[in-house]
TORLO-173862 format. One record per residue (C-alpha): x, y, z. Coordinates in steps of 0.1 Angstrom, whole numbers, plus 5000, padded with zeros to 4 digits. Layout:
PT   xx   yy   zz
PT    X    Y    Z
...
end
This chain:
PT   xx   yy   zz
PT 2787 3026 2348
PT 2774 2995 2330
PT 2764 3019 2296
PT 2804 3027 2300
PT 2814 2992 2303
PT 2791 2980 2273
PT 2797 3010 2251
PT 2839 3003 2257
PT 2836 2966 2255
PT 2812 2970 2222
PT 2836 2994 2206
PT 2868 2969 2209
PT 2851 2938 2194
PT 2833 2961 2166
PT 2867 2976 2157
PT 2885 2946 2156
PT 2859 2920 2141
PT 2847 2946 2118
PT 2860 2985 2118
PT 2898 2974 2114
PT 2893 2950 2082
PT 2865 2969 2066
PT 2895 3003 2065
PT 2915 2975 2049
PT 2891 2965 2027
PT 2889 3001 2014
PT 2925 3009 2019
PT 2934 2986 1996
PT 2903 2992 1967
PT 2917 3034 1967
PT 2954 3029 1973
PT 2967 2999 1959
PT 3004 2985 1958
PT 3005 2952 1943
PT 3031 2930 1945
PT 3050 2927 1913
PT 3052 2897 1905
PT 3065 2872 1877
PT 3052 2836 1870
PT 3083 2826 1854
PT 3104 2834 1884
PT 3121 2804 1897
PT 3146 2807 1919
PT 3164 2778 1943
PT 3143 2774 1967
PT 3148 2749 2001
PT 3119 2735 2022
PT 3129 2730 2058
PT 3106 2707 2081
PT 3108 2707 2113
PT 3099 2671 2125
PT 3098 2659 2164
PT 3084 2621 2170
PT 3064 2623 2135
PT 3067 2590 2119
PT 3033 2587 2115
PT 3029 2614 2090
PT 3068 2621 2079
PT 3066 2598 2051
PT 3036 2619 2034
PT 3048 2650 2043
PT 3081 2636 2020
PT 3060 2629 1991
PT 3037 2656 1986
PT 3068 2679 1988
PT 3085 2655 1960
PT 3051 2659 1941
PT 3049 2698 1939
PT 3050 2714 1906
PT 3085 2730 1908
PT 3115 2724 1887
PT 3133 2692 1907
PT 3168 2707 1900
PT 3156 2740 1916
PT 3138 2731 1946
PT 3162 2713 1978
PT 3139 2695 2005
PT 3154 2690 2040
PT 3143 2670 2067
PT 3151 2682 2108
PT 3143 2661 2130
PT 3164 2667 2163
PT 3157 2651 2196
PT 3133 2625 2175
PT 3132 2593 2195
PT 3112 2571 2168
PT 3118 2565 2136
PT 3108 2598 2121
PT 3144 2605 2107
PT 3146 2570 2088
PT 3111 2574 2075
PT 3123 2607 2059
PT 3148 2591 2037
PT 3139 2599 2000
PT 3164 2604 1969
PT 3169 2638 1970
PT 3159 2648 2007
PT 3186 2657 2027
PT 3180 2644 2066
PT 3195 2659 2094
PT 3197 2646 2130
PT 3204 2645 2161
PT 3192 2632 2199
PT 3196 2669 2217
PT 3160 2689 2212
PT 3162 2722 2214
PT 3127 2733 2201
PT 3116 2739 2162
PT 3133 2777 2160
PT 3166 2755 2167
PT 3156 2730 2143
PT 3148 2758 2114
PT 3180 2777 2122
PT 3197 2745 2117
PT 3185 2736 2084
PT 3191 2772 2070
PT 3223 2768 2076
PT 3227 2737 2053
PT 3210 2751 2027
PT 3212 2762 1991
PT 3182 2779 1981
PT 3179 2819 1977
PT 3144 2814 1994
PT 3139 2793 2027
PT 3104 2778 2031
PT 3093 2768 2063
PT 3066 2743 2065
PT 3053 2720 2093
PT 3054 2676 2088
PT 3013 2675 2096
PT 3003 2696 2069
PT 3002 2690 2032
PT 3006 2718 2009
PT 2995 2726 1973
PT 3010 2715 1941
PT 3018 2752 1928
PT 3027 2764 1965
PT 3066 2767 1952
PT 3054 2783 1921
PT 3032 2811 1937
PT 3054 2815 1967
PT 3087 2817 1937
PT 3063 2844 1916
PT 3062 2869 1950
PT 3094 2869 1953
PT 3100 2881 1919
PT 3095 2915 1937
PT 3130 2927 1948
PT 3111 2948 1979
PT 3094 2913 1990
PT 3114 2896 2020
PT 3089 2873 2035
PT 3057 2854 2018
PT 3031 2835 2041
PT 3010 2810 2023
PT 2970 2808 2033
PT 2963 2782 2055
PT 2930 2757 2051
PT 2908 2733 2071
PT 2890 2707 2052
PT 2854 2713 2062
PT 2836 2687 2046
PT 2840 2658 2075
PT 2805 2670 2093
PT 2830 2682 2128
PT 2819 2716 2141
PT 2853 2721 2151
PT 2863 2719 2115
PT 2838 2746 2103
PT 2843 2770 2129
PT 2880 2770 2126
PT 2877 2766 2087
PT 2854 2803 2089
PT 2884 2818 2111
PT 2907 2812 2084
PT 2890 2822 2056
PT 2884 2853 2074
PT 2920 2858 2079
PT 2931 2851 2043
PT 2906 2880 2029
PT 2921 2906 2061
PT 2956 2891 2053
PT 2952 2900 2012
PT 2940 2934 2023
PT 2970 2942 2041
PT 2992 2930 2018
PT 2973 2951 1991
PT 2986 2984 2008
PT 3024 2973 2015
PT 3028 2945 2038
PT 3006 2923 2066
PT 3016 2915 2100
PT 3012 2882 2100
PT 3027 2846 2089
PT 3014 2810 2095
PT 3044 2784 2107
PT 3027 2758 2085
PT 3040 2779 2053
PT 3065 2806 2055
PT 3087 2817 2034
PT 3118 2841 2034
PT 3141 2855 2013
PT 3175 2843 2024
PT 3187 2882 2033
PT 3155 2888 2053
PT 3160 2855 2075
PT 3166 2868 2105
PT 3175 2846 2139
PT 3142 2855 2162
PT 3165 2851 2192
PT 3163 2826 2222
PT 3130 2811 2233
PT 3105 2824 2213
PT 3074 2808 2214
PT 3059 2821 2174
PT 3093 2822 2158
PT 3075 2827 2127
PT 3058 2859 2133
PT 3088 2868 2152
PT 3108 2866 2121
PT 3084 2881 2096
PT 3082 2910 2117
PT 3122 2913 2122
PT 3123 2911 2082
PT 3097 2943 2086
PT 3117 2957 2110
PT 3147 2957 2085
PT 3129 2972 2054
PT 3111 2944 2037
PT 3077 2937 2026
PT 3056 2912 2042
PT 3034 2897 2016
PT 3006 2869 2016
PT 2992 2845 1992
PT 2959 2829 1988
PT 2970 2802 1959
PT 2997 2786 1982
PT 2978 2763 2002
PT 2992 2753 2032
PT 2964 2722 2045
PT 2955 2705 2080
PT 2931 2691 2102
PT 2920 2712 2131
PT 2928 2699 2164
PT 2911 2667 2176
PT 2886 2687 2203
PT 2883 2720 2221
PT 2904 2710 2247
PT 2932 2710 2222
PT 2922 2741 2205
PT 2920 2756 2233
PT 2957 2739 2247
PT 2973 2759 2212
PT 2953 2788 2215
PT 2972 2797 2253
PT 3003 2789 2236
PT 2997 2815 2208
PT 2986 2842 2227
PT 3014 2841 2253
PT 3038 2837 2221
PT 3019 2868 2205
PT 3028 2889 2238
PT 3063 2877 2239
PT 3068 2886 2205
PT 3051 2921 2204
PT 3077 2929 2235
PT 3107 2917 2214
PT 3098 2929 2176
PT 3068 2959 2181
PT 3095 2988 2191
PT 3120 2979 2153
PT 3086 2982 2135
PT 3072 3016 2153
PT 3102 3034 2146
PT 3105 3024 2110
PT 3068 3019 2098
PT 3044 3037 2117
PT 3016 3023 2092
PT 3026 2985 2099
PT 3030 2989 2137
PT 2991 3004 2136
PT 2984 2968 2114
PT 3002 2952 2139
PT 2981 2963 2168
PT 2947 2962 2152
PT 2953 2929 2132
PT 2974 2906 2164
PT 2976 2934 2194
PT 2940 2936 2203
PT 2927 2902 2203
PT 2940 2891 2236
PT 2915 2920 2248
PT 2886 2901 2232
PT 2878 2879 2260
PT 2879 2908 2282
PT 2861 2929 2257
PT 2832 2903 2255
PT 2827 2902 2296
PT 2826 2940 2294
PT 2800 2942 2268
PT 2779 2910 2298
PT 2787 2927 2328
PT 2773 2963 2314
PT 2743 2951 2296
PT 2736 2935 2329
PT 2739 2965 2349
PT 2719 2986 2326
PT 2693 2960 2326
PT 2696 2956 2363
PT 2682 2989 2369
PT 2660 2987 2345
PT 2624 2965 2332
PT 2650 2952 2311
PT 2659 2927 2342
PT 2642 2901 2336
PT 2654 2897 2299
PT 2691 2899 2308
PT 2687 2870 2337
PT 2669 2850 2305
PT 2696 2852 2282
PT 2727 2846 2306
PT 2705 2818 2313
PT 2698 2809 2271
PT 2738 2812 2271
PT 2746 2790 2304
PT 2724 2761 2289
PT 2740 2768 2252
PT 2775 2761 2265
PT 2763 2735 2286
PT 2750 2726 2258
PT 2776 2725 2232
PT 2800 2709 2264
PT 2774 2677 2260
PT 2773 2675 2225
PT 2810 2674 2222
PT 2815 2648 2248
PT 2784 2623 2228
PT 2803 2632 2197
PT 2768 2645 2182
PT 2782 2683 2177
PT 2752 2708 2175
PT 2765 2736 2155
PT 2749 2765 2174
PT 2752 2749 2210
PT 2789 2738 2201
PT 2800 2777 2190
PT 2789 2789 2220
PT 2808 2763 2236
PT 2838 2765 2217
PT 2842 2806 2220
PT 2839 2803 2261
PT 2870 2779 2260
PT 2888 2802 2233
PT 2883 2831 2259
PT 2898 2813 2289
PT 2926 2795 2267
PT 2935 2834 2255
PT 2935 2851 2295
PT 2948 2819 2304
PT 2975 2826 2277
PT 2979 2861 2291
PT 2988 2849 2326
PT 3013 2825 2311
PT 3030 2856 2294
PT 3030 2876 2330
PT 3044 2847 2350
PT 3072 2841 2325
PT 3067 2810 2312
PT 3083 2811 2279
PT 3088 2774 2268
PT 3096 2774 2234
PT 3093 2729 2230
PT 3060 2725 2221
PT 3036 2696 2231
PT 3019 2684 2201
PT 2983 2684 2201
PT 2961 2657 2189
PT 2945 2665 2155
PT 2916 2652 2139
PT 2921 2623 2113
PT 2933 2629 2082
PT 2912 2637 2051
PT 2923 2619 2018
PT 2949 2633 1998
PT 2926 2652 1973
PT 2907 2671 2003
PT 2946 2680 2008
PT 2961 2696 1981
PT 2933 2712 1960
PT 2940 2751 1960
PT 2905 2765 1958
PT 2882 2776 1985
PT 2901 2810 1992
end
């Protein structure tokens, strides 16, 4: 019994970690389908921010998007910020940024839907008010597009890593791991995935995600799937943010994403299966399987530990639930002394990942499917240049 529970528990966190990208690796090395793109492409494009109570940051937000290195007569910048009881709407005011508003909140898919329907542009980017995005983001975003096949284009998203937070470097290393899986998949047609803090769609594939859902944005790349379009990524548009604040509100977003990730594979996975067998299997591998992690990664415990149990091995497997105990404990202390020990802290930082994700899973069960989001605390913000430089993919 506990060989069966390691072996299954080992097999779901090697395919996902490791199997699943490395096929993608190799997928796209023999079978290539770039994207065809055009650098001189430059269509009207309109950036829609969503922004609920954020006047501390709104005014930024408003001139790095004025700053980006795109034609000013061919790029439309609109402001949302509905149910906003602070200033964030008169902060927003800029020549040339249309503002819309409103005291009703109805969430930021309401928000987004709203602003597409005042705009211009053949492309609608989607892009959050905390995050500041590259200069040629509209440029590299504009040149995917050039591909008539190409509905939806997620940008990469970055954490600063240089401020010395473990936090910072362990969700940096996540990211960077999904931009290389992310530019695999869209090496061999499309990849199942898109990051709210820069989306964009063509204006055909923008597809209302429906009522209540929790990630709109993968929601409605997928729907675009669903309908025939491609679903590419690119490195070079740099979408920038600081991670959350602490672990607590990591692990606060990370419920909310996985019960969003369940809702939307419930509403969108059946449209892909029947039309792209290929990207339903991405869809799975790359977003299906990870809520299992947690689960996996107890498995993998519980069986070493009954193996062990039963054999000379015993005393070695108390030691090291012991080594880990003390490492979480461990990483728990460091955080609260604000002396972050890289080692002790992941340890730390993965066991509250795990609960946030089954805690996430019972939300999805219970029906809670709130789709106004409490905004957590991020860390302080690194100067402008740590914001918008593109490299580092």
């Amino acid at each position: 019994m506990g060989a069966v529970l390691m072996l299954s528990g080992a097999l779901v966190l090697f395919y996902v970690s490791v199997g699943y990208p490395a096929a993608m690796a190799v997928w796209a090395r023999v079978a290539p389908r770039p994207v065809k793109r055009d650098d001189a492409h430059r269509p009207l494009i309109s950036i829609i921010v969503a922004a609920f109570n954020e006047r501390d940051v709104i005014h930024d937000k408003v001139a790095n998007l004025k700053a980006l290195d795109y034609p000013e007569d061919r790029l439309e910048i609109i402001v949302v910020s509905d149910g906003s009881d602070d200033d964030t709407a008169a902060r927003a005011e800029a020549p040339g940024v249309t503002v819309l508003h409103r005291d009703e909140r109805n969430g930021k898919q309401a928000a987004v839907l709203r602003g597409a329907d005042h705009a211009r542009g053949d492309i609608l980017v989607v892009t959050d008010a905390n995050n500041a995005l590259s200069p040629n983001s509209m440029r590299e975003i504009a040149a995917m597009f050039a591909d008539p096949a190409v509905g939806v284009v997620s940008g990469r998203k970055a954490i600063p890593t240089d401020g010395g937070r473990g936090l910072d470097a362990l969700e940096g290393g996540y990211w960077k791991y999904e931009s290389k899986l992310k530019a695999w998949e869209t090496a061999t047609g499309s990849t199942p995935s898109a990051v709210g803090e820069l989306s964009a769609f063509r204006r055909e594939a923008f597809i209302d995600p429906g009522e209540g859902m929790i990630t709109e944005d993968f929601v409605q790349a997928m729907l675009a799937a669903g309908a025939g379009w491609r679903v590419a990524y690119t490195p070079d548009a740099v979408s920038t943010e600081m991670a959350s604040a602490s672990t607590s509100d990591e692990a606060k977003r990370r419920r909310r994403i996985t019960n969003g990730r369940l809702q939307a594979f419930a509403h969108v996975f059946p449209r892909v299966a029947s039309r792209d067998k290929r990207l339903a299997w991405q869809m799975i591998s790359h977003k299906g399987l990870r809520p299992l992690i947690p689960l996996a990664t107890a498995s993998v415990g519980v069986g070493a530990a009954l193996t062990a149990w039963h054999s000379r091995l015993r005393v070695l497997a108390i030691l090291g639930a012991a080594v880990l105990t003390i490492a979480a404990v461990g990483g728990w202390l460091s955080e609260k002394r604000e002396r972050r020990v890289l080692p002790l802290y992941a340890v730390f930082y993965a066991v509250k990942v795990h609960i946030a994700t089954i805690m996430g899973v019972v939300d999805f069960f219970r029906g809670r499917r709130s789709n106004l989001w409490e905004r957590v605390e991020r860390a302080p913000v690194a100067p402008e240049s740590e914001l918008t430089t593109p490299s580092g993919r």
